[in-house]
C-alpha positions as CSV (number, residue, x, y, z in Angstrom):
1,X,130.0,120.3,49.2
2,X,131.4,119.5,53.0
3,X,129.6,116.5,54.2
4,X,127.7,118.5,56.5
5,X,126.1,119.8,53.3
6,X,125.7,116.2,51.6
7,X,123.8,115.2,54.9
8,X,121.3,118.0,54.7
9,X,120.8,117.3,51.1
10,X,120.5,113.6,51.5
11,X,117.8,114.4,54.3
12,X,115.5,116.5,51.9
13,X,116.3,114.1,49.1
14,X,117.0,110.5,49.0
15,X,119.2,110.9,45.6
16,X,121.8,112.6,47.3
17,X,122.6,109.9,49.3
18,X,124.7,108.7,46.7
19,X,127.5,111.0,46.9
20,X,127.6,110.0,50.8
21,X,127.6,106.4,49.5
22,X,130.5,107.3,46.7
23,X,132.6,108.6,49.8
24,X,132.3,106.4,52.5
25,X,132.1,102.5,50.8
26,X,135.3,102.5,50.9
27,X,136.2,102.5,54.4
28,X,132.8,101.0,55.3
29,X,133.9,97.8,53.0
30,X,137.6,97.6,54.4
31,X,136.1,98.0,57.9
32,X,133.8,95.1,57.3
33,X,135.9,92.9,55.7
34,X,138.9,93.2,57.9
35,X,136.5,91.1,60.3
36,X,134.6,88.5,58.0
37,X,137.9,87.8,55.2
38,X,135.1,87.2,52.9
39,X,134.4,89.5,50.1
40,X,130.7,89.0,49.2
41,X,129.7,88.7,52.8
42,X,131.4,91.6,53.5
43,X,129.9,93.1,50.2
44,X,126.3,92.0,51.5
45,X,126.8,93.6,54.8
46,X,128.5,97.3,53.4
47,X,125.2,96.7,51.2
48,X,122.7,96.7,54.6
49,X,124.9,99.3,56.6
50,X,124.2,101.8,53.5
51,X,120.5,100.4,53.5
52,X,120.2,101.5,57.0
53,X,121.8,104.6,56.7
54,X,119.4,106.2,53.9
55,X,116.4,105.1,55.6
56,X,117.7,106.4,58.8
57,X,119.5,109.6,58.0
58,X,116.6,111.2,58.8
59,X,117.8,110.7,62.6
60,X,121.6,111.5,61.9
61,X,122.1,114.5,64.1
62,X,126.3,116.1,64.0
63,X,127.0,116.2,67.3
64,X,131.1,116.6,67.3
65,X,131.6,113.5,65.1
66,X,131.9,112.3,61.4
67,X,129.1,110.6,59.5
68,X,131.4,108.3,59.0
69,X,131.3,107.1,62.5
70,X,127.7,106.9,62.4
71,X,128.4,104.4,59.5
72,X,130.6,102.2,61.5
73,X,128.6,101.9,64.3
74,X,125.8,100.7,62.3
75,X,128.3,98.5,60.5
76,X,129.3,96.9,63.9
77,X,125.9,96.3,64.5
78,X,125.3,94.7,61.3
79,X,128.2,92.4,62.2
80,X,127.4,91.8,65.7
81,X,123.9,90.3,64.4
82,X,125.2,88.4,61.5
83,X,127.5,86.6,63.7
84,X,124.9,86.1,66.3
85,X,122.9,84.4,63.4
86,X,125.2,82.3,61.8
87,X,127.5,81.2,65.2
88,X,130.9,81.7,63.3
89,X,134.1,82.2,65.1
90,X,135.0,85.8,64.5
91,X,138.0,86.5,62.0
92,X,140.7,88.8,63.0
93,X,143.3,90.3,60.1
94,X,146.3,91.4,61.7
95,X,149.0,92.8,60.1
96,X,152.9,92.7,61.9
97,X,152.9,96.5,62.6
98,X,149.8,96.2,64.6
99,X,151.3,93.7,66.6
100,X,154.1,95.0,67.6
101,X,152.7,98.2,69.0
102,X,150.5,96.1,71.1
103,X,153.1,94.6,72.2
104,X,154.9,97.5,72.9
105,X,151.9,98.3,74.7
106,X,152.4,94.9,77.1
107,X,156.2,96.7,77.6
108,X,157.3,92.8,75.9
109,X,160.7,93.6,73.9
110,X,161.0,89.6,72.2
111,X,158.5,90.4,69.4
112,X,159.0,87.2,67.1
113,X,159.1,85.0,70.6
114,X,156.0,86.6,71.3
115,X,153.7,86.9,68.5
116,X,152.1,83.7,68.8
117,X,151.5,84.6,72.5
118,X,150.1,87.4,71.4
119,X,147.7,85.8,69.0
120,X,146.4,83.2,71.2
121,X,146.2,85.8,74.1
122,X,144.0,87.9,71.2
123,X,141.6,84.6,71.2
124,X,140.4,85.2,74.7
125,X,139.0,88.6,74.6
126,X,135.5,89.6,73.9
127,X,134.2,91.0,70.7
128,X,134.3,94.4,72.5
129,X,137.7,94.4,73.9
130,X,138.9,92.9,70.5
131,X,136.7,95.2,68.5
132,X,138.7,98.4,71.0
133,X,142.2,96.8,70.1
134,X,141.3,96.3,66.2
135,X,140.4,100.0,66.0
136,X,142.9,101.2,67.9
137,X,146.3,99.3,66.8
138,X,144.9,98.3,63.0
139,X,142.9,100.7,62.0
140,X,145.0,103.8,63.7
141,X,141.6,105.5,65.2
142,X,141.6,108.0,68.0
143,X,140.0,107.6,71.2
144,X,137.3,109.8,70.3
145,X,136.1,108.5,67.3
146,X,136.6,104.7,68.9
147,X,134.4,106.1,71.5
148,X,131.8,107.6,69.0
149,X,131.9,104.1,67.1
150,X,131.2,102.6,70.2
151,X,128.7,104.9,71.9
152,X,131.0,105.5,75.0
153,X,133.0,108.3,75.8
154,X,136.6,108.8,74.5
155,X,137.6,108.4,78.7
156,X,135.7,105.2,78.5
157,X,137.8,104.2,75.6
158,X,141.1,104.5,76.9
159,X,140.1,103.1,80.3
160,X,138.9,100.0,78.2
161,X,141.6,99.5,75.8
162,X,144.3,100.3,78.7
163,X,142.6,96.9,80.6
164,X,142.6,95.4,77.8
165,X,146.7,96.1,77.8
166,X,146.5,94.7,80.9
167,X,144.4,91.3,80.4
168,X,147.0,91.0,77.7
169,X,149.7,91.1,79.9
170,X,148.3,88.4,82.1
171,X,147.0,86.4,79.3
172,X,150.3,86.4,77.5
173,X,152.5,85.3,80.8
174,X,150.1,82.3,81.6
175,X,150.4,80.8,77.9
């Protein structure tokens, strides 16, 4: 079964969820966790964004994207609450490769001088425009599914992470 077909099933019968469950925890979990770095949190919250998708697929219409983005934006909002609740700093796993294409991005050619500019500069964005570059340069996602995640358009997207670029640029020269 396609997972057009496992949608429709799961929408006459709430059983078949599971096999939309089986292939998507995965990513859900790593998705999550990559911005908690804590495992049963990040558990708990996979947990609710699965919760809210069976009593919600109901509502889940195909319109050009994966159910798996679906997922993510409901995981995002999951994560936007629980940080709104508890009043944590937000946790950002970056790996090296990530970092230097965003630095490639800010045209900088000094990487190791410039990875700690880089982090702090990462510090000063908003959860959206660190949410954009996370997607983007760590997770590898195109600029139409980052828009579907989102609920802007794949043109939004780019415009967004490309001022991002450039808020990085000035960020990075003034520290």
């Amino acid at each position: 079964m396609n997972e057009i077909e496992l949608v429709a099933h799961a929408k006459q019968d709430p059983q078949a969820f599971g096999a939309l469950y089986e292939l998507h925890f995965e990513r859900v979990f790593r998705f999550v966790y990559h911005r908690l770095n804590e495992k049963q949190t990040a558990k708990d919250i996979t947990q609710q964004v699965f919760v809210k998708a069976l009593l919600n697929i109901h509502s889940f219409q195909f319109k050009g994207f994966t159910f798996s983005s679906w997922l993510f934006r409901i995981a995002i909002n999951e994560l936007n609450r629980f940080y709104g609740q508890i009043k944590k700093e937000r946790c950002v796993n970056i790996d090296s490769e990530g970092l230097k294409e965003i630095l490639m991005e800010v045209n900088e050619t000094a990487y190791a001088a410039l990875d700690q500019a880089l982090f702090s500069a990462l510090k000063h964005l908003t959860d959206d425009q660190l949410l954009i570059v996370e997607m983007r340069y760590f997770e590898k996602r195109s600029f139409a599914e980052i828009g579907e995640i989102m609920g802007i358009t794949e043109n939004n997207a780019k415009v967004r992470l490309y001022r991002v670029i450039d808020k990085l640029k000035v960020l990075m020269k003034t520290n």
